[in-house]
C-alpha positions in Angstrom: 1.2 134.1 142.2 1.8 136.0 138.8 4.6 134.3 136.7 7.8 136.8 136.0 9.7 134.7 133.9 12.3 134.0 136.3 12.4 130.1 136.3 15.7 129.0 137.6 16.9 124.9 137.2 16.1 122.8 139.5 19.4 122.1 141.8 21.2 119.2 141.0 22.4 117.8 144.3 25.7 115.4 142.9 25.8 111.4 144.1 28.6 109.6 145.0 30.1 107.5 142.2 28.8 103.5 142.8 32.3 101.7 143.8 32.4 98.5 143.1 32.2 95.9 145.9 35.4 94.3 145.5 37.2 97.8 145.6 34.9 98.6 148.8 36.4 95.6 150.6 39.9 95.9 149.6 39.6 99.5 151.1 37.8 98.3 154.4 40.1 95.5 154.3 43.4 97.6 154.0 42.9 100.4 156.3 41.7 97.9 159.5 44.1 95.9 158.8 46.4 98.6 159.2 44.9 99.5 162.2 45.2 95.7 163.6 49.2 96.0 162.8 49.3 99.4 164.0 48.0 98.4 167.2 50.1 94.8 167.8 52.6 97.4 167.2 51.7 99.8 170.2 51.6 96.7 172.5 54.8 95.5 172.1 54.5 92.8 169.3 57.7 91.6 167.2 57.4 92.8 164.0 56.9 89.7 162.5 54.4 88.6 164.6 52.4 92.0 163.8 52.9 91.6 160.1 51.3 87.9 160.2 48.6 89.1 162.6 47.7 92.1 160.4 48.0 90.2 157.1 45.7 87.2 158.4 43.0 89.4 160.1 43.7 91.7 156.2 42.4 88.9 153.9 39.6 87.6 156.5 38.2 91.2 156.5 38.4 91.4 152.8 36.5 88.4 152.5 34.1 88.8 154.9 33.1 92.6 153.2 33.1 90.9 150.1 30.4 88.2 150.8 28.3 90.0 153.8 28.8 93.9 152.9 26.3 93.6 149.8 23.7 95.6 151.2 20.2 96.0 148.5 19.0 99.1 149.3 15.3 99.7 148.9 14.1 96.2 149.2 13.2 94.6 152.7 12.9 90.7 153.7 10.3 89.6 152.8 8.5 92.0 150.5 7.9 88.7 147.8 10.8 90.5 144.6 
């Protein structure tokens, strides 16, 4: 195949930005728990009750994310790093 000159950059395809894993839990944390209010809600829940509910199952999701959701990518159990 002759060479014409015509050598075009290589595409950049763009990667998400790394967000921290704090932020990434607050977020998960936040939206289900909103979900979890949302929902006691629906059913007929007092408004209290639902705000307790929701903020309870809010900070046990948050901490949960934060200490399980760490995930290494690229390195398997076991592989002796």
């Amino acid at each position: 195949m002759a060479d014409n000159g015509d050598e075009r950059p290589q595409l950049h395809i763009p990667h998400p930005p790394d967000i921290d894993q704090g932020v990434q839990a607050f977020l998960w944390a936040i939206v289900l728990g909103f979900l979890i209010w949302l929902f006691l809600m629906g059913i007929g829940s007092s408004v209290a009750f639902a705000t307790v509910i929701g903020a309870l199952a809010t900070a046990g999701i948050f901490f949960a994310v934060r200490i399980f959701g760490e995930e290494q990518l690229g390195r398997t159990p076991g592989d002796g790093r």
